[in-house]
C-alpha positions in Angstrom: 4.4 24.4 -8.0 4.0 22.3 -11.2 3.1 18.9 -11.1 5.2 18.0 -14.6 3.5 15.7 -16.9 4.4 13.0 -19.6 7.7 11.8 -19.3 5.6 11.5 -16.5 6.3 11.0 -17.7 7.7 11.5 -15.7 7.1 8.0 -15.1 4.7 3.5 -9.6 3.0 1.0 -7.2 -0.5 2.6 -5.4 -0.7 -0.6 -4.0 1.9 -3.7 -3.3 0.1 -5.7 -6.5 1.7 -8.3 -8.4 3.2 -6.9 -11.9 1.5 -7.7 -14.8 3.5 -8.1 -18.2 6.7 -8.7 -16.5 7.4 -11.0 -19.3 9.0 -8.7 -21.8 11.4 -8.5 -24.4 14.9 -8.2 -23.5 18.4 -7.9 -25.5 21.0 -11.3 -25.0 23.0 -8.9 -23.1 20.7 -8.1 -20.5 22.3 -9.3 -17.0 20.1 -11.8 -15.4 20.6 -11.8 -11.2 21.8 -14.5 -10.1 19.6 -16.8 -8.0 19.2 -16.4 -4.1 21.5 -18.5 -2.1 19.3 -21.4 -0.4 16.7 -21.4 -3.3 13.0 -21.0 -2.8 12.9 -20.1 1.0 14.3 -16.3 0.1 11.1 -14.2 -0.2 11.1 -14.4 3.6 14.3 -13.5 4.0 14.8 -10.8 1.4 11.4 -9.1 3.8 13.6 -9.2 6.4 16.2 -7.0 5.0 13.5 -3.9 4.2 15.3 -1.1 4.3 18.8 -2.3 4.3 21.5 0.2 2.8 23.5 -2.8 1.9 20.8 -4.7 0.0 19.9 -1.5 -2.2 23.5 -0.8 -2.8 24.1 -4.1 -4.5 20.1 -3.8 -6.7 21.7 -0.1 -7.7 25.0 -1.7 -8.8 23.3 -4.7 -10.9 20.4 -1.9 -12.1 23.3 0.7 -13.3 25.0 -1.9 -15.2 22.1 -3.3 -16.9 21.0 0.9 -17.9 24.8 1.2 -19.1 24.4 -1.7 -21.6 21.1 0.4 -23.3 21.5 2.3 -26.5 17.8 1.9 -27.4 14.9 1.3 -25.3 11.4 1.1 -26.7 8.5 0.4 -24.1 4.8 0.2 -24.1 3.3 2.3 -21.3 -0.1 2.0 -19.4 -0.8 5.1 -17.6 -3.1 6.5 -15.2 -3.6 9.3 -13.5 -5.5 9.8 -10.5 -6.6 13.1 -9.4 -8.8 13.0 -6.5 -8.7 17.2 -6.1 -10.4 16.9 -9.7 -12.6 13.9 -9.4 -11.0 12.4 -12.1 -9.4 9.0 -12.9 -7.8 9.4 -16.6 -5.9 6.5 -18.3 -3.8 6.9 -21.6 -1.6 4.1 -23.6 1.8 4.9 -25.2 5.0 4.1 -26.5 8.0 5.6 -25.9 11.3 5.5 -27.4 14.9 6.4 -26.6 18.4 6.6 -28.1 21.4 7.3 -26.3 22.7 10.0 -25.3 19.5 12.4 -25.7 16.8 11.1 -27.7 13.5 10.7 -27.5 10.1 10.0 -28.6 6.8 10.0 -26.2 3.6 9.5 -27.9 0.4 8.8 -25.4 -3.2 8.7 -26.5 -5.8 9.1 -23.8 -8.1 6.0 -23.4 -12.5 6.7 -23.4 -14.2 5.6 -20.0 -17.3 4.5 -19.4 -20.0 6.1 -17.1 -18.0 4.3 -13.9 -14.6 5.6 -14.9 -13.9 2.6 -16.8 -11.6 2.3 -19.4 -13.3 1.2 -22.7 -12.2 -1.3 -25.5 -13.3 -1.2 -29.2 -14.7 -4.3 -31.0 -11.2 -5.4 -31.8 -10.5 -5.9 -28.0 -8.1 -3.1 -28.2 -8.4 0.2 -26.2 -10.8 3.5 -27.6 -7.9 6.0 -27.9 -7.4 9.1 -29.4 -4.4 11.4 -29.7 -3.2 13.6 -26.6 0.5 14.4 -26.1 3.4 14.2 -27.9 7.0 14.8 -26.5 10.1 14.5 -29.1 13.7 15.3 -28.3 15.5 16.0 -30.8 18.4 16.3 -29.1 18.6 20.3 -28.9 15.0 21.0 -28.8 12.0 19.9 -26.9 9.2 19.1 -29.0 5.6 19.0 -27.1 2.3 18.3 -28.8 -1.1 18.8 -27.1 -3.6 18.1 -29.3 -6.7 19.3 -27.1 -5.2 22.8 -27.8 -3.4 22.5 -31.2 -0.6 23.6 -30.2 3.5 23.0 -30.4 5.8 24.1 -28.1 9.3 24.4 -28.8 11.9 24.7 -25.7 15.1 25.0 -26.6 17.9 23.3 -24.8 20.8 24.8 -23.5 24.2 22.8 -24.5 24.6 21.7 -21.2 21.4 20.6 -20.9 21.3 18.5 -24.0 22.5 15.0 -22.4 21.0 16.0 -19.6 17.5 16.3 -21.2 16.3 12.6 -21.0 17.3 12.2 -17.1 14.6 14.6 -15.7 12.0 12.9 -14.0 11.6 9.5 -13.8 13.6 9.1 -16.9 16.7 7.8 -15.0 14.6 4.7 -13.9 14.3 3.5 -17.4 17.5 4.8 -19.2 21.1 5.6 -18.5 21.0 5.7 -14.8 23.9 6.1 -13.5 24.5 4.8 -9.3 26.8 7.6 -8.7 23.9 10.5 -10.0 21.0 8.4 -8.4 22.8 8.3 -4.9 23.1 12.3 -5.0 19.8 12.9 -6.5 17.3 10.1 -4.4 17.3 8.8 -1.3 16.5 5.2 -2.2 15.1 2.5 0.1 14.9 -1.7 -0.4 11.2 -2.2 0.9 10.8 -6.0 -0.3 10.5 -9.0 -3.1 7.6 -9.6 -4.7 8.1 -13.4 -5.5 4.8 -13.4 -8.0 6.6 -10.8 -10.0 9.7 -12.1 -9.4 10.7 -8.3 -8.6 12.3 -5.7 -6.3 10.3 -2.9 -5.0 12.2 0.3 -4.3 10.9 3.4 -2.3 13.1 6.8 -4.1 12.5 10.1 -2.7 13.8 13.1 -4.1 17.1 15.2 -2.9 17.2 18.0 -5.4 14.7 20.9 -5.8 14.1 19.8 -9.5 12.9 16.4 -8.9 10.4 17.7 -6.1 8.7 19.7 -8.5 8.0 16.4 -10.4 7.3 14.0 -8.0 7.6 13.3 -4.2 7.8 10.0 -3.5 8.1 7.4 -6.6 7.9 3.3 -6.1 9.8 0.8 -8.9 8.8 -3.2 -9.4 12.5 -4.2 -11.2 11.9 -7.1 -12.5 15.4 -8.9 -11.0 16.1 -11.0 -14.4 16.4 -8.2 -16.1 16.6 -5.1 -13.8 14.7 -3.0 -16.1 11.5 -1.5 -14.3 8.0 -3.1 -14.9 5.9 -0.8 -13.2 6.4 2.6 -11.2 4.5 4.9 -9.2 5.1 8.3 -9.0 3.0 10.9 -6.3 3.0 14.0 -6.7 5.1 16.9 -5.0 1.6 17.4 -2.9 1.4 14.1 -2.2 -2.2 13.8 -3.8 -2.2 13.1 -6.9 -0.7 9.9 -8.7 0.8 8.6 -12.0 0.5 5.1 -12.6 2.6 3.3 -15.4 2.7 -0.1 -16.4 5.3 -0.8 -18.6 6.1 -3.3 -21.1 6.9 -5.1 -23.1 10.3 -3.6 -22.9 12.3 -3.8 -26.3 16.1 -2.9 -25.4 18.8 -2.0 -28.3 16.2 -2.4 -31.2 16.9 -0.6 -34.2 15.4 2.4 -33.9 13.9 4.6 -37.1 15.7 8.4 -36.6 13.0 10.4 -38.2 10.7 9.5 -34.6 13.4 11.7 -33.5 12.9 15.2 -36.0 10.5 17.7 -34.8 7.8 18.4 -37.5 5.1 21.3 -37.9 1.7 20.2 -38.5 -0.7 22.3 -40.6 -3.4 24.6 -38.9 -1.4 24.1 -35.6 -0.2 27.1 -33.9 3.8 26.9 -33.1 5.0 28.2 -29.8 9.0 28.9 -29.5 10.5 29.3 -26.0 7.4 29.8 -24.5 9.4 30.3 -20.6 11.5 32.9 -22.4 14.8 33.8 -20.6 13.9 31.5 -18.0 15.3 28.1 -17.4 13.9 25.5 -19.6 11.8 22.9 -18.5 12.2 18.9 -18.8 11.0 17.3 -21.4 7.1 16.3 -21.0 6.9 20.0 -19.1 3.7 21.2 -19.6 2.2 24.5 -19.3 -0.5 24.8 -16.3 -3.8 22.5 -17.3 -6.7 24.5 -17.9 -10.3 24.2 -16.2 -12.3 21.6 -17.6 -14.7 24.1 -18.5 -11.9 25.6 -20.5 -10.6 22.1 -22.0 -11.2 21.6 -26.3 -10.7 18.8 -27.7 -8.7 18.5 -30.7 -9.5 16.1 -33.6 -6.4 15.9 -35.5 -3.8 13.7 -34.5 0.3 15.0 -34.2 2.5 13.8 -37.1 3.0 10.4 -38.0 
């Protein structure tokens, strides 16, 4: 069973650690939560409520309004990915951007470690990247870039699976998640506050078949201001692997440039068109089976600006 990547991004707490970069952009509409009752002596309280179906019912409500309210979202992601079956601990930055009802624009470049599985930083202080993946929705069409293989795939998407295609994974934490499709799709536990972070941390496990094969158990850190997710964990369907993102800052209902949106062809790179065939198409960030390391080129040329 596939262990879907990218939009994962499909995409997470390893540990209960307090949230970096909480302190992110956010639109005037954003909804702030309104202040525990009592002031300052909550965080003891909220713990005490772990696992109440009450006390997740009312984050859901507050966390589906705030997602109705986005037409934009741009974030910065952190990412790691920890694969102890491999022996490898891989980290990539990216931005991501999406635009109601069903598009989007993932771009992650995979960060150089040192000989302790560090990640490295250039003389600027910024991260030694180079290009990786690429995922654009165009709205009909998945576009996915790998640039160790230099190659395009292009997965069609059925009509009905059009607004659909930006809600596959763990997509629905960061955009358009709707309570009614997040009660029938996760079973979703309050586990506590983290004060520090000023956030919620939410247990979700997957209901449906197609969420399994992404993920098994995912963990959010909403930030409660904002209810917009800071940080989520996602294991996978085996339960031993992990994707780590960090997110922010978060940049809600920003204008948005539409050609990030446009699938292009890039010279010299081979282009692959419904790879699955006949069979059903994959979400967005879907990757084909990752090959042996032995087997693994990497690719010099970056995708499309």
């Amino acid at each position: 069973m596939r262990w879907r990547s990218t939009f994962h991004l499909a995409l997470v707490l390893t540990s209960w650690v307090t949230i970096a970069g909480a302190s992110h952009a956010v639109g005037q509409e954003a909804e702030q939560a309104p202040a525990p009752a009592g002031g300052a002596q909550q965080p003891a309280a909220a713990a005490d409520r772990a696992g109440d179906p009450a006390k997740m019912d009312d984050i859901l409500k507050k966390w589906a309004k705030q997602s109705t309210l986005l037409k934009t979202l741009e974030v910065i992601i952190l990412r790691t990915d920890d694969t102890p079956a491999w022996g490898t601990v891989e980290y990539y930055e990216g931005r991501a951007l999406f635009k109601s009802p069903n598009l989007a624009f993932i771009d992650f470049k995979k960060i150089k470690t040192d000989d302790q599985k560090r990640p490295v930083k250039n003389a600027q202080g910024a991260y030694d990247s180079e290009p990786n993946e690429r995922i654009v929705c165009t709205g009909t069409e998945v576009w996915q870039y790998k640039c160790d293989t230099k190659q395009i795939f292009i997965f069609p998407l059925e009509k009905n699976d059009q607004k659909k295609a930006i809600e596959e994974g763990p997509l629905p934490f960061l955009f358009n998640m709707r309570a009614d499709d997040a009660k029938r799709r996760y079973d979703m536990t309050f586990i506590k506050e983290d004060p520090k972070a000023d956030a919620y941390i939410v247990r979700i496990v997957p209901k449906l078949k197609e969420d399994m094969e992404s993920f098994s158990t995912a963990f959010i850190s909403l930030d409660r201001k904002f209810m917009l997710p800071v940080r989520i964990l996602m294991l996978s369907p085996d339960g031993k692997s992990k994707k780590d993102f960090k997110l922010g800052p978060l940049y809600p209902n920003k204008k948005l440039n539409e050609n990030n949106f446009v699938g292009k062809t890039v010279p010299a790179w081979k282009l692959i068109r419904n790879p699955m065939g006949d069979q059903r198409q994959p979400a967005p960030g879907a990757a084909p089976r990752r090959p042996a390391p032995a087997a693994a080129r990497r690719g010099n040329e970056a995708v499309p600006r």
